[in-house]
N, CA, C and O atoms as a Tinker XYZ file with bonds, in Angstrom:
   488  protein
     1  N     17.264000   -7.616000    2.610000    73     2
     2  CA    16.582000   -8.404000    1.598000    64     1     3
     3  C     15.125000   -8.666000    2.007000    63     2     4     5
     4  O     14.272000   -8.521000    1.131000    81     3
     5  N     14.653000   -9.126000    3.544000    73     3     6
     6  CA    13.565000   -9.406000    3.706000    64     5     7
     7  C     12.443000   -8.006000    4.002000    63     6     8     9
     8  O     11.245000   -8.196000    4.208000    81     7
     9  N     12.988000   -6.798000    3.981000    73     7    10
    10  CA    12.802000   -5.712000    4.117000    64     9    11
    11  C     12.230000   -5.157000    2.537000    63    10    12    13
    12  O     11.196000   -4.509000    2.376000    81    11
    13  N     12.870000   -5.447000    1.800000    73    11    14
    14  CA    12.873000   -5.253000    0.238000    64    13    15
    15  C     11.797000   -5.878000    0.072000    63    14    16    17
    16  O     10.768000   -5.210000    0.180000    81    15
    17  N     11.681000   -7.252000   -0.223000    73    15    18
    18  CA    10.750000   -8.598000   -0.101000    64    17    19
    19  C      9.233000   -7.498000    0.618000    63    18    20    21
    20  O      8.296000   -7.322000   -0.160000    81    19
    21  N      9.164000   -7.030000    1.668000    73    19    22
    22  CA     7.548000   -7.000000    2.344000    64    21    23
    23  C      7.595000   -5.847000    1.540000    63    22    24    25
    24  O      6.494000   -5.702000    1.010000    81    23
    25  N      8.613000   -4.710000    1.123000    73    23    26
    26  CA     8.232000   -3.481000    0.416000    64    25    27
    27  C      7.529000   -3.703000   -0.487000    63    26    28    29
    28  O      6.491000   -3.047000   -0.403000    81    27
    29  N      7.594000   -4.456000   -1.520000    73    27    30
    30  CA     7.103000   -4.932000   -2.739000    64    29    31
    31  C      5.761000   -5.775000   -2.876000    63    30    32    33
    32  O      4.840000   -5.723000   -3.692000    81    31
    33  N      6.021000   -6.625000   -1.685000    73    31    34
    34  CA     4.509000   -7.186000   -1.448000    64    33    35
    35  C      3.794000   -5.923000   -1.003000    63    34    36    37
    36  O      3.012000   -5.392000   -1.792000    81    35
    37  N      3.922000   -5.597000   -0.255000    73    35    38
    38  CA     2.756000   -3.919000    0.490000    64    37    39
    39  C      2.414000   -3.149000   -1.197000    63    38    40    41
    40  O      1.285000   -2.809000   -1.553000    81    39
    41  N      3.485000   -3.023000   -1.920000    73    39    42
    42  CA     3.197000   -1.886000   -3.260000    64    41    43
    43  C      2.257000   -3.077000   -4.211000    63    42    44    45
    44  O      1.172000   -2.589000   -4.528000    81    43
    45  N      2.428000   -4.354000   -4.664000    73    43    46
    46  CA     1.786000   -5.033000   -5.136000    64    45    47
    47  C      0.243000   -5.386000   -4.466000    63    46    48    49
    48  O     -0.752000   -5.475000   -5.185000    81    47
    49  N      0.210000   -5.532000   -3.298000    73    47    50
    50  CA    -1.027000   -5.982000   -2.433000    64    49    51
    51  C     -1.686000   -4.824000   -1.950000    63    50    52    53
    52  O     -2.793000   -5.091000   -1.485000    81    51
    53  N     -1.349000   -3.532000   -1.903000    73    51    54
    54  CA    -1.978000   -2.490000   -1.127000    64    53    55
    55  C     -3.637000   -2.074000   -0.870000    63    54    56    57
    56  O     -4.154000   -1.603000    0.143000    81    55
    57  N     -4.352000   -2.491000   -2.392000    73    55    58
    58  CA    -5.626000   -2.636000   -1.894000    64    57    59
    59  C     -6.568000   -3.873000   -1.556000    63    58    60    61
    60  O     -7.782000   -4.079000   -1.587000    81    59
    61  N     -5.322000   -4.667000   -1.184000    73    59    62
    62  CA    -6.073000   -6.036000   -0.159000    64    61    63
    63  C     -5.514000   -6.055000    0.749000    63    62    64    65
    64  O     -4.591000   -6.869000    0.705000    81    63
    65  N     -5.621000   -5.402000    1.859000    73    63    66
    66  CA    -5.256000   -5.378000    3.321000    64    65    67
    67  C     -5.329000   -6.711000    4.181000    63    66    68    69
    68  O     -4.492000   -7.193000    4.943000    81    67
    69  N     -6.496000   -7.119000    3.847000    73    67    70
    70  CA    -6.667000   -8.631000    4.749000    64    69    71
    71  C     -5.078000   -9.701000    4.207000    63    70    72    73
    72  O     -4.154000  -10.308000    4.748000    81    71
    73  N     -5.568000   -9.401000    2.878000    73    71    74
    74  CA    -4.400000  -10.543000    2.215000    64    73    75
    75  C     -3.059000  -10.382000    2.636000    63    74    76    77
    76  O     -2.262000  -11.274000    2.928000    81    75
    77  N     -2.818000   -8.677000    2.640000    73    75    78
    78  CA    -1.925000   -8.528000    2.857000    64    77    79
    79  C     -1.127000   -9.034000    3.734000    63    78    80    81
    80  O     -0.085000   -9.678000    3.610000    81    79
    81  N     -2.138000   -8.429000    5.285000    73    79    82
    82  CA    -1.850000   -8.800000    6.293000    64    81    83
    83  C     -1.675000  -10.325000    7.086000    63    82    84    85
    84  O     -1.256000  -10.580000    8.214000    81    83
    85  N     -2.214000  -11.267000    5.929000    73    83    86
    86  CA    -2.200000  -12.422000    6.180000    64    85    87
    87  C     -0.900000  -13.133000    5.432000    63    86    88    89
    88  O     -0.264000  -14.117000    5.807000    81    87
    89  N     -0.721000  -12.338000    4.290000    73    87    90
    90  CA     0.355000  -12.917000    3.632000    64    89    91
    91  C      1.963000  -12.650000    4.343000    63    90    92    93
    92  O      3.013000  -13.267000    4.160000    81    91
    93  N      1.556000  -11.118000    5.471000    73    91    94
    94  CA     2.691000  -10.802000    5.612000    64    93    95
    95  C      3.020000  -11.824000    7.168000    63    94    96    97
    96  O      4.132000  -12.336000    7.295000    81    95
    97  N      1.962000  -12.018000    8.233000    73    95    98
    98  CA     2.205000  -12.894000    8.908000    64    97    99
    99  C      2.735000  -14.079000    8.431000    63    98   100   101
   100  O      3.354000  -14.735000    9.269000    81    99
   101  N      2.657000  -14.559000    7.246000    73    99   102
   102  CA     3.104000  -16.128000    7.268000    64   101   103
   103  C      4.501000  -15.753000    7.184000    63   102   104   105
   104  O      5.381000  -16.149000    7.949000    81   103
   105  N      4.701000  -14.664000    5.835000    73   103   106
   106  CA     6.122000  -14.712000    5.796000    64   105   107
   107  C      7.026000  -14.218000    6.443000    63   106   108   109
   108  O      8.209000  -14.392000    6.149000    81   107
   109  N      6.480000  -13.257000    7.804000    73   107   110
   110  CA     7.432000  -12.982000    8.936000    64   109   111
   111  C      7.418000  -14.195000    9.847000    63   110   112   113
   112  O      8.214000  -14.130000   10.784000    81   111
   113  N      6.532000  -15.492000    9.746000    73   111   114
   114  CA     6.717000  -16.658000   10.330000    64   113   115
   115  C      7.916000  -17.423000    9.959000    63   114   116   117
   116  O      8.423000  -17.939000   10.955000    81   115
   117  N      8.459000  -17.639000    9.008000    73   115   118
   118  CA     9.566000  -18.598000    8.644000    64   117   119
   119  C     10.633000  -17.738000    8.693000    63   118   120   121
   120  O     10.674000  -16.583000    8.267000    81   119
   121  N     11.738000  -18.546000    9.390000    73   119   122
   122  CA    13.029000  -18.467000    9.565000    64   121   123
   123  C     13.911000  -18.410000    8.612000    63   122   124   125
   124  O     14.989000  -17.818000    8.546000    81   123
   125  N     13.099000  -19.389000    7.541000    73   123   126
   126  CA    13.967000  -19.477000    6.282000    64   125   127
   127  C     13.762000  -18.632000    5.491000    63   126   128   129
   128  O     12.896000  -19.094000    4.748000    81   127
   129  N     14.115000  -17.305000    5.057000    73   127   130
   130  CA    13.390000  -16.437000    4.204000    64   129   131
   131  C     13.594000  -16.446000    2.818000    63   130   132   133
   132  O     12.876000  -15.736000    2.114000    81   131
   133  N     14.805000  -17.416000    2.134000    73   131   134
   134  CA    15.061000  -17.236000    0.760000    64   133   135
   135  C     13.818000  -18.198000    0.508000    63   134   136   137
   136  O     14.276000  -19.009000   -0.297000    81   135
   137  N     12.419000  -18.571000    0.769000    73   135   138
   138  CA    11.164000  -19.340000    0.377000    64   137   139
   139  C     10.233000  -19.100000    0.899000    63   138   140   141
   140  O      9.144000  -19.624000    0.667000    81   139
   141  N     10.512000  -18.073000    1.895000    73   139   142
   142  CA     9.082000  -17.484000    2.586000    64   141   143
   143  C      8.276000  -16.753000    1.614000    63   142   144   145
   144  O      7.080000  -16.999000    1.769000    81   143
   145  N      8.549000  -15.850000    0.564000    73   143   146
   146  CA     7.479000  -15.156000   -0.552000    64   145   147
   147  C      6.979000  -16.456000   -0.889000    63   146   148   149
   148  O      5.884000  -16.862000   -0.500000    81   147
   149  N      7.868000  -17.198000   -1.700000    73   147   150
   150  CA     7.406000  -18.348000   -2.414000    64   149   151
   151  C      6.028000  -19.375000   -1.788000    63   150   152   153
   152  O      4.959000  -19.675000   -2.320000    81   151
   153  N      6.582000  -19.709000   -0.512000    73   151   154
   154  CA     5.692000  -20.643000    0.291000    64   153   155
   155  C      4.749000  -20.258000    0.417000    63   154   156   157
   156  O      3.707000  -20.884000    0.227000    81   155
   157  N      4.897000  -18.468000    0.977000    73   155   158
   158  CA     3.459000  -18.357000    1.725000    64   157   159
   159  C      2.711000  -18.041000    0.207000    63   158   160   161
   160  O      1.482000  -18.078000    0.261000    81   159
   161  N      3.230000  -17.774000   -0.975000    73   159   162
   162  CA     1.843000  -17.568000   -1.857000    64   161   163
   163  C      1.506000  -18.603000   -2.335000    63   162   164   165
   164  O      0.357000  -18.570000   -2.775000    81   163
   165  N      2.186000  -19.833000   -2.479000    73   163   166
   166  CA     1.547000  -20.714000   -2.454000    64   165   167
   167  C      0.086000  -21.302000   -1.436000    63   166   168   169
   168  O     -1.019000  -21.797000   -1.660000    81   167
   169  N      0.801000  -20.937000   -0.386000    73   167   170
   170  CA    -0.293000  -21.550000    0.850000    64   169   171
   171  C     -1.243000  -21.069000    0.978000    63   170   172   173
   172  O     -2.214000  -21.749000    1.309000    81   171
   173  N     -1.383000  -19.372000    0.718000    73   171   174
   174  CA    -2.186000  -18.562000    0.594000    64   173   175
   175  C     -3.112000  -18.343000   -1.003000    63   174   176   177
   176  O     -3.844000  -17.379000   -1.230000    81   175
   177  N     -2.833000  -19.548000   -2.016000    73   175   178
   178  CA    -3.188000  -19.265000   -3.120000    64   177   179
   179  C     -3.212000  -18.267000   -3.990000    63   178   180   181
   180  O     -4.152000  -18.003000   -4.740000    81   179
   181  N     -1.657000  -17.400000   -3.864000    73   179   182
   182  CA    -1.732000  -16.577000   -4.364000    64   181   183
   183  C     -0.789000  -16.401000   -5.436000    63   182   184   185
   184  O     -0.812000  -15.373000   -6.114000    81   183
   185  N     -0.132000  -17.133000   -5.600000    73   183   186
   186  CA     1.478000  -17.577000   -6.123000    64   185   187
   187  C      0.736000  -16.924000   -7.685000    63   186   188   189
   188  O      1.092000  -15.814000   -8.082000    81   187
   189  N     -0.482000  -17.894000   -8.604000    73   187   190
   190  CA    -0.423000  -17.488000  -10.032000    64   189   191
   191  C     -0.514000  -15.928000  -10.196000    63   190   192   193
   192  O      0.030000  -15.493000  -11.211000    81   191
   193  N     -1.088000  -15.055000   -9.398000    73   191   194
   194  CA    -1.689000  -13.829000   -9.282000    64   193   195
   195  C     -0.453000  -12.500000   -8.991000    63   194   196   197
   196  O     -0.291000  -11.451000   -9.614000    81   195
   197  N      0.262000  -13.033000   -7.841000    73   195   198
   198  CA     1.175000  -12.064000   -7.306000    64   197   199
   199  C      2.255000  -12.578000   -7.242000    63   198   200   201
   200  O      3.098000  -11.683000   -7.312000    81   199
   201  N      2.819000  -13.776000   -7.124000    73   199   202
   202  CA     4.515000  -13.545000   -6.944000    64   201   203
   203  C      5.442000  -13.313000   -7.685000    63   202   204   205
   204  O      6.613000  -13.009000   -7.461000    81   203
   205  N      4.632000  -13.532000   -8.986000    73   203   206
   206  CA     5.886000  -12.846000  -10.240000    64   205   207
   207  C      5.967000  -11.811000  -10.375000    63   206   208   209
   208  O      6.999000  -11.327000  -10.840000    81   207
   209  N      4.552000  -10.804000   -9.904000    73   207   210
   210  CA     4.670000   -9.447000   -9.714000    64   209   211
   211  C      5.495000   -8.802000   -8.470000    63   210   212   213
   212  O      5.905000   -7.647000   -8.580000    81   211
   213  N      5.756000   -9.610000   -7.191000    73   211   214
   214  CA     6.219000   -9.044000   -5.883000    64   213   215
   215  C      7.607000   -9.606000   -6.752000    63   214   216   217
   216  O      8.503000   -8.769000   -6.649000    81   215
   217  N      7.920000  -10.509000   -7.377000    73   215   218
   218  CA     9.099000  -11.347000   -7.501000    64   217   219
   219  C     10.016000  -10.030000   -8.074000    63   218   220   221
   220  O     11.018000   -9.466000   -7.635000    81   219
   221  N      9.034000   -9.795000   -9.461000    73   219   222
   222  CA     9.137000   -8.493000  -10.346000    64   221   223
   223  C      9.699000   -7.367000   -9.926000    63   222   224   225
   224  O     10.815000   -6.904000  -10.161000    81   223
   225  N      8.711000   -6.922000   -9.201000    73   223   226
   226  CA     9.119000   -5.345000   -8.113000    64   225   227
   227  C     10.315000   -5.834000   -7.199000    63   226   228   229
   228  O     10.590000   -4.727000   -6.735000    81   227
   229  N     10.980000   -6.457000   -6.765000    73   227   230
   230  CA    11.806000   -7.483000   -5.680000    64   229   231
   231  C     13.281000   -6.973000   -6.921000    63   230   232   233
   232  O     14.096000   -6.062000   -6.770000    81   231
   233  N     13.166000   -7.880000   -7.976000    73   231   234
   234  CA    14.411000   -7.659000   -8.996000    64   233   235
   235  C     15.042000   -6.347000   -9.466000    63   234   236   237
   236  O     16.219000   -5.987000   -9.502000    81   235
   237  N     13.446000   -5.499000   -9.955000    73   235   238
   238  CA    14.010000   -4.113000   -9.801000    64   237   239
   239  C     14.280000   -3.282000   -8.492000    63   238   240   241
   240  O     13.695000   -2.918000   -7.472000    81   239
   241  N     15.794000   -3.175000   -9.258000    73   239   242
   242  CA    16.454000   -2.240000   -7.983000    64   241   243
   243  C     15.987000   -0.776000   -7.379000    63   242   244   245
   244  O     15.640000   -0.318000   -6.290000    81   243
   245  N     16.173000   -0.344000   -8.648000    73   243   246
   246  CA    15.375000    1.372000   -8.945000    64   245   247
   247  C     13.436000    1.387000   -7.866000    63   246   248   249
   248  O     12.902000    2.064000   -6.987000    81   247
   249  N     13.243000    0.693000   -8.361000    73   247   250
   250  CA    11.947000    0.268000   -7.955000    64   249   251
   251  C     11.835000   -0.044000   -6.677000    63   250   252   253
   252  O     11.181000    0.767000   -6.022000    81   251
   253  N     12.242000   -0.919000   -6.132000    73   251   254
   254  CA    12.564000   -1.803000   -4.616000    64   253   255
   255  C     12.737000   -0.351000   -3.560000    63   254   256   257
   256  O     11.976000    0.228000   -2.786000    81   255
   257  N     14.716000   -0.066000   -4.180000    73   255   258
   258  CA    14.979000    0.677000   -3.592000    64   257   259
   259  C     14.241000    2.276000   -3.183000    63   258   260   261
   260  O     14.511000    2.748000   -2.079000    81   259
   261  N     13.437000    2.946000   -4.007000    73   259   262
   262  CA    12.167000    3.840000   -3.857000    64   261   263
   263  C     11.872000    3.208000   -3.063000    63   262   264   265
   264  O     12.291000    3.438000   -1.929000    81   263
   265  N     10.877000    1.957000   -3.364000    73   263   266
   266  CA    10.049000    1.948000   -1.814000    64   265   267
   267  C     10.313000    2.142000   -0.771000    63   266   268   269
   268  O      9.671000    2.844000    0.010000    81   267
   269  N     11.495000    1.449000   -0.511000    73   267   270
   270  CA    12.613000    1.108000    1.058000    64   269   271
   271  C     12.653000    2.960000    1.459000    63   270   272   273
   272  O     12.568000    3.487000    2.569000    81   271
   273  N     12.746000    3.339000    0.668000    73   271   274
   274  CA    13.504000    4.611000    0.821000    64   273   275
   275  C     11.639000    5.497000    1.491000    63   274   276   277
   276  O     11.287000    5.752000    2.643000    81   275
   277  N     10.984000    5.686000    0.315000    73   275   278
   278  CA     9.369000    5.809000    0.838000    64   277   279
   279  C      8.709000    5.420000    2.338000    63   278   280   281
   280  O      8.235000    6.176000    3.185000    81   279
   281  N      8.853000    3.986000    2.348000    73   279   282
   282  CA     8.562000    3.496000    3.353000    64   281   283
   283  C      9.058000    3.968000    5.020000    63   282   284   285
   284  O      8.581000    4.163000    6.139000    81   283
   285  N     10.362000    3.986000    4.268000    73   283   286
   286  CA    11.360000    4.467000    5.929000    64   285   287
   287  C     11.160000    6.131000    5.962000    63   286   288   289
   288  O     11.258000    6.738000    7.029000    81   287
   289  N     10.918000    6.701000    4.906000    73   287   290
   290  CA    10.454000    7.915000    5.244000    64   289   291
   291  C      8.454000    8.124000    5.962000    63   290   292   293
   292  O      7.863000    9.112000    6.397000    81   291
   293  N      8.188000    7.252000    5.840000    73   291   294
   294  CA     6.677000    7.461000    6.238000    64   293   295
   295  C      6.716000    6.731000    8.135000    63   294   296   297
   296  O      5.970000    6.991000    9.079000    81   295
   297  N      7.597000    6.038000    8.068000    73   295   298
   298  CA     8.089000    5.310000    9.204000    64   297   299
   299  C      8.672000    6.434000    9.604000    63   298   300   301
   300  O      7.770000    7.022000   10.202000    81   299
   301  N      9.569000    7.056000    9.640000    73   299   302
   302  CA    10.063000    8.245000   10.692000    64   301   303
   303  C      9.088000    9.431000   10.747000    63   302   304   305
   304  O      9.477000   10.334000   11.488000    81   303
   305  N      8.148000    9.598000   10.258000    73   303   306
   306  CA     7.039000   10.517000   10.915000    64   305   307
   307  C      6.482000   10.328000   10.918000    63   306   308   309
   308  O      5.647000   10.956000   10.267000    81   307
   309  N      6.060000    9.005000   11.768000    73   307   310
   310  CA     4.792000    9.032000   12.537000    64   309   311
   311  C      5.550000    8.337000   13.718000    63   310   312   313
   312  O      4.906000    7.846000   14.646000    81   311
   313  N      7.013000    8.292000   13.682000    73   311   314
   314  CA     7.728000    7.386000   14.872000    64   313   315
   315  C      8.153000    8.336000   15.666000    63   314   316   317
   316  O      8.838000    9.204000   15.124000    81   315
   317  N      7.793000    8.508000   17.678000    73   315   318
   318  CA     8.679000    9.163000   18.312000    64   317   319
   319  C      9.631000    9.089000   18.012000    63   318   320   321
   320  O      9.796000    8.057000   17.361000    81   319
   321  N     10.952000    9.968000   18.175000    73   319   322
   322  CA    12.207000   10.036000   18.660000    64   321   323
   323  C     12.330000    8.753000   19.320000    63   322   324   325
   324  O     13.090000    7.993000   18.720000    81   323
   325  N     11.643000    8.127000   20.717000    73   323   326
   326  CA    12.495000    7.148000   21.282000    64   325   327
   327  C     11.848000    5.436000   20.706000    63   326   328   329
   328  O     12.155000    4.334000   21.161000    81   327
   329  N     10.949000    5.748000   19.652000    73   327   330
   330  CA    10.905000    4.690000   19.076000    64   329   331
   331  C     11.848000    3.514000   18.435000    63   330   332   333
   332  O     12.722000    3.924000   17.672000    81   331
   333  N     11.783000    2.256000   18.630000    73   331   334
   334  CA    13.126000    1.237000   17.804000    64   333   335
   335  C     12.319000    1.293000   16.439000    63   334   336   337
   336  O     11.179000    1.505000   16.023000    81   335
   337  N     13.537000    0.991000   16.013000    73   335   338
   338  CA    13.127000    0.485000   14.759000    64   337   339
   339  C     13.947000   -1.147000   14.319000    63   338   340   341
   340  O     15.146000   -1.400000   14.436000    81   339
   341  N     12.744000   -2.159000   13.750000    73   339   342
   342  CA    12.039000   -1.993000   13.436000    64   341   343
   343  C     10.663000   -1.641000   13.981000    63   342   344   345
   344  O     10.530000   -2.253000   15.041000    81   343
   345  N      9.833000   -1.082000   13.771000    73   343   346
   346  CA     8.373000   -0.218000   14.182000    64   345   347
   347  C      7.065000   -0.820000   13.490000    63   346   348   349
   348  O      6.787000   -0.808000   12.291000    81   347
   349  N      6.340000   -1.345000   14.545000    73   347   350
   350  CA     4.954000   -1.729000   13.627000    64   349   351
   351  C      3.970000   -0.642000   14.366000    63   350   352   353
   352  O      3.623000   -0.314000   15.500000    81   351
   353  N      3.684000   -0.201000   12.619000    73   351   354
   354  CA     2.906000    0.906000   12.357000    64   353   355
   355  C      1.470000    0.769000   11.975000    63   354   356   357
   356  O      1.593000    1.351000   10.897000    81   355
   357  N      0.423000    0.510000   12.007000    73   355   358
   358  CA    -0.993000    0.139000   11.826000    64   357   359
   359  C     -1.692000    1.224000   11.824000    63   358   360   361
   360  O     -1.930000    2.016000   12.735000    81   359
   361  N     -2.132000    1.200000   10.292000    73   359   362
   362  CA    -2.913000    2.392000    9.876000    64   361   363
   363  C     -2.385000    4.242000    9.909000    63   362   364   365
   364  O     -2.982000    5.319000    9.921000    81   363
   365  N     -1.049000    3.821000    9.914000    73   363   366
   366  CA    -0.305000    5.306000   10.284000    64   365   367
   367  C     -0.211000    5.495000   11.811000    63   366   368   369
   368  O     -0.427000    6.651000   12.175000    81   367
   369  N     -0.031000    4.913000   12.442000    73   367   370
   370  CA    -0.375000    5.092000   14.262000    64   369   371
   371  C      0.885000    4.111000   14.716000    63   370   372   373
   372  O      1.277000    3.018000   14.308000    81   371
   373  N      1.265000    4.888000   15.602000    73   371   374
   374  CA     2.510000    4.003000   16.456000    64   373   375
   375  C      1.608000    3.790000   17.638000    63   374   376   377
   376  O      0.702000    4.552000   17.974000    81   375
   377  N      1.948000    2.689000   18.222000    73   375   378
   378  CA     1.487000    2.135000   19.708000    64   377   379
   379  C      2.641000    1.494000   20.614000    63   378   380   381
   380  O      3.021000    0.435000   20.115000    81   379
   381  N      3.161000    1.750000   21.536000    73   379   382
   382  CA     4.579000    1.184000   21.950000    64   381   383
   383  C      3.700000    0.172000   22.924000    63   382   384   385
   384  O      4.372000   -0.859000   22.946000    81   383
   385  N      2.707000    0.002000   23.609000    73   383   386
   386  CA     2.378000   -1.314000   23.883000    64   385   387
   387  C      2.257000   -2.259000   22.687000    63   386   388   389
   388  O      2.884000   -3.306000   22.850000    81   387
   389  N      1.487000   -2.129000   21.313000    73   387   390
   390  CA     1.701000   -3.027000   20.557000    64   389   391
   391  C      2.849000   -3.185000   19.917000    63   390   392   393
   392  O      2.983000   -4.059000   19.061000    81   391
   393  N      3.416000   -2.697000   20.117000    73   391   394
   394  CA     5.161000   -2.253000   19.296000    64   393   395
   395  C      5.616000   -3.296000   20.568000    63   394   396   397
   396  O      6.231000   -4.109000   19.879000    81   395
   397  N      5.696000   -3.668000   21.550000    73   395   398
   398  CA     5.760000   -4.409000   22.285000    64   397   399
   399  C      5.497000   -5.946000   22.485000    63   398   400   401
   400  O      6.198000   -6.877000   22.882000    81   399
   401  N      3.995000   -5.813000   21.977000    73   399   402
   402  CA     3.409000   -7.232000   22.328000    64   401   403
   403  C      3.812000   -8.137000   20.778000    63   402   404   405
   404  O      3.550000   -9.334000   20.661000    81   403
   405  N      4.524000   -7.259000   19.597000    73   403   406
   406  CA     4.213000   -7.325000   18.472000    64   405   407
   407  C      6.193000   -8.410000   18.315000    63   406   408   409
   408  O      6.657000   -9.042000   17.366000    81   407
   409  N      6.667000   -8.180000   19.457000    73   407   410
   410  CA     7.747000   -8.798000   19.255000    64   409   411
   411  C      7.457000  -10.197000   19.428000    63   410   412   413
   412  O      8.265000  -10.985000   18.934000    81   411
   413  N      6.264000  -10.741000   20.153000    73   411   414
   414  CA     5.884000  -11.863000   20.911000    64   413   415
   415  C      4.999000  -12.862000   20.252000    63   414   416   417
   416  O      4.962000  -14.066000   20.507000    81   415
   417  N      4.105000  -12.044000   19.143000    73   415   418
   418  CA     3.031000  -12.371000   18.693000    64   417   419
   419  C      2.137000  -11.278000   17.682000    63   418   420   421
   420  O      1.036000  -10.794000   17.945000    81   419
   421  N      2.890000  -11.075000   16.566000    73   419   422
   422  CA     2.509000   -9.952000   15.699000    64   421   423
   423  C      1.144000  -10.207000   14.855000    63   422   424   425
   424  O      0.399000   -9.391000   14.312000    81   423
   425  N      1.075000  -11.620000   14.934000    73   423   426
   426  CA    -0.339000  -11.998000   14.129000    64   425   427
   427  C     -1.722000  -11.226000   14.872000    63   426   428   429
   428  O     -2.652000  -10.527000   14.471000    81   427
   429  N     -1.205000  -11.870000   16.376000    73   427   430
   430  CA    -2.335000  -11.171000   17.168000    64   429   431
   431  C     -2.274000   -9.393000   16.952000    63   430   432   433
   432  O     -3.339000   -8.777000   16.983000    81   431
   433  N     -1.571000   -8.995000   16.836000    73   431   434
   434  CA    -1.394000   -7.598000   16.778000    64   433   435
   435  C     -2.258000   -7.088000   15.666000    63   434   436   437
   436  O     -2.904000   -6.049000   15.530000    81   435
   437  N     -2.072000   -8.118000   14.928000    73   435   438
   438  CA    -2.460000   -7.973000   13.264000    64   437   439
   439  C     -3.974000   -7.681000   13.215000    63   438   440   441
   440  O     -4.466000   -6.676000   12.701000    81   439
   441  N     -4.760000   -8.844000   13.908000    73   439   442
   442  CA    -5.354000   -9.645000   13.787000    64   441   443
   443  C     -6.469000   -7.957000   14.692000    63   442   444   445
   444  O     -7.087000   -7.210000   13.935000    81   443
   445  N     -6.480000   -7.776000   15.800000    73   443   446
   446  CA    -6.863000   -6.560000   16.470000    64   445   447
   447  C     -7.631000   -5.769000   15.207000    63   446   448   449
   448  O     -8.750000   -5.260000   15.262000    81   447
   449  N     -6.776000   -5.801000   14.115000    73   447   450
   450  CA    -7.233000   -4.753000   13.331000    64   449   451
   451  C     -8.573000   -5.098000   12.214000    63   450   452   453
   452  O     -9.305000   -4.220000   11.757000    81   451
   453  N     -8.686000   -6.520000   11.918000    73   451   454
   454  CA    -9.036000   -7.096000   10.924000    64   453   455
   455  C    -10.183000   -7.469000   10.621000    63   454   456   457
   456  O     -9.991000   -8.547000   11.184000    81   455
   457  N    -11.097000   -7.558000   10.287000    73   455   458
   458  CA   -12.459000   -7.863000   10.105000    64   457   459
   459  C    -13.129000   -7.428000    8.923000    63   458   460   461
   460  O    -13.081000   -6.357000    8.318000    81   459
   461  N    -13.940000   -8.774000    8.664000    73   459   462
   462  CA   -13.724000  -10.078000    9.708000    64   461   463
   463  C    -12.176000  -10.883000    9.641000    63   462   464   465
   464  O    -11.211000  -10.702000    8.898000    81   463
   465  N    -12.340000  -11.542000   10.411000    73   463   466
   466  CA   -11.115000  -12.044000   11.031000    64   465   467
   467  C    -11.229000  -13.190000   10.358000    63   466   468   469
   468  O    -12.178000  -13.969000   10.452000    81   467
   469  N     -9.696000  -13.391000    9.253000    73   467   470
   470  CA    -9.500000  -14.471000    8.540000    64   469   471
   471  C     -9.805000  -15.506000    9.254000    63   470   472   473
   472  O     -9.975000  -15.280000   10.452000    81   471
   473  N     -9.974000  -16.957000    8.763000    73   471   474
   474  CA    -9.930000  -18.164000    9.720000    64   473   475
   475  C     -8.226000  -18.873000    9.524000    63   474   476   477
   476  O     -7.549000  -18.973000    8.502000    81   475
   477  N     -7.979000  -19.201000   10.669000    73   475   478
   478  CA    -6.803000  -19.974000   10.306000    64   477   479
   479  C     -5.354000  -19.455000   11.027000    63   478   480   481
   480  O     -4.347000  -20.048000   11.413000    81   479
   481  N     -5.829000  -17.888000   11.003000    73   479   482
   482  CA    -4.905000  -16.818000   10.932000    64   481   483
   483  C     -5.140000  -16.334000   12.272000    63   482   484   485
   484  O     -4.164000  -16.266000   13.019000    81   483
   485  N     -6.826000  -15.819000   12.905000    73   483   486
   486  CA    -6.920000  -14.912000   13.846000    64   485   487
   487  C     -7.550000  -15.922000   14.646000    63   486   488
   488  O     -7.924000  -15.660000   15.790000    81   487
């Protein structure tokens, strides 16, 4: 489900990377995930703009399920063989030190890439 959930945000958000990437840190932050879309677009002011659309893409199955399916195919080639999955992938590039540090502290991982560097966030 929470897999489905970031597919749909990434296909809805794709040409705002910052947002993205900021929206997707909050909501890999909460534990609670049946309110993590919800919360973080609120917090992030994004709720009137995108969550009925991520909500949207989220309900359709046909839709969702493509992505999942897309996604995990773009994820296995560019992933070694002895890669885990799940795999954070940045910009098409695997890094197994950040694939590493990314279990600990993925914002920072995030954040490496970003500029300028949100406030709040990096």
């Amino acid at each position: 489900m929470k897999n489905k959930w970031q597919a749909c945000s990434i296909h809805v958000l794709p040409s705002k990377q910052q947002i993205l990437a900021n929206y997707l840190v909050c909501y890999m932050s909460f534990t609670n995930i049946s309110h993590s879309g919800y919360q973080c677009t609120r917090n992030m002011g994004l709720y009137d703009d995108y969550y009925g659309k991520i909500k949207k893409c989220f309900m359709n199955r046909e839709l969702s399920d493509s992505l999942m399916i897309q996604y995990s195919n773009r994820t296995q080639s560019v992933l070694p063989r002895s890669a885990q999955i799940p795999a954070v992938i940045i910009n098409g590039v695997y890094n197994e030190n950040e694939q590493e540090e990314a279990k600990y502290d993925i914002g920072n991982v995030i954040c490496k890439y970003l500029h300028p560097k949100p406030a709040g966030i990096c």
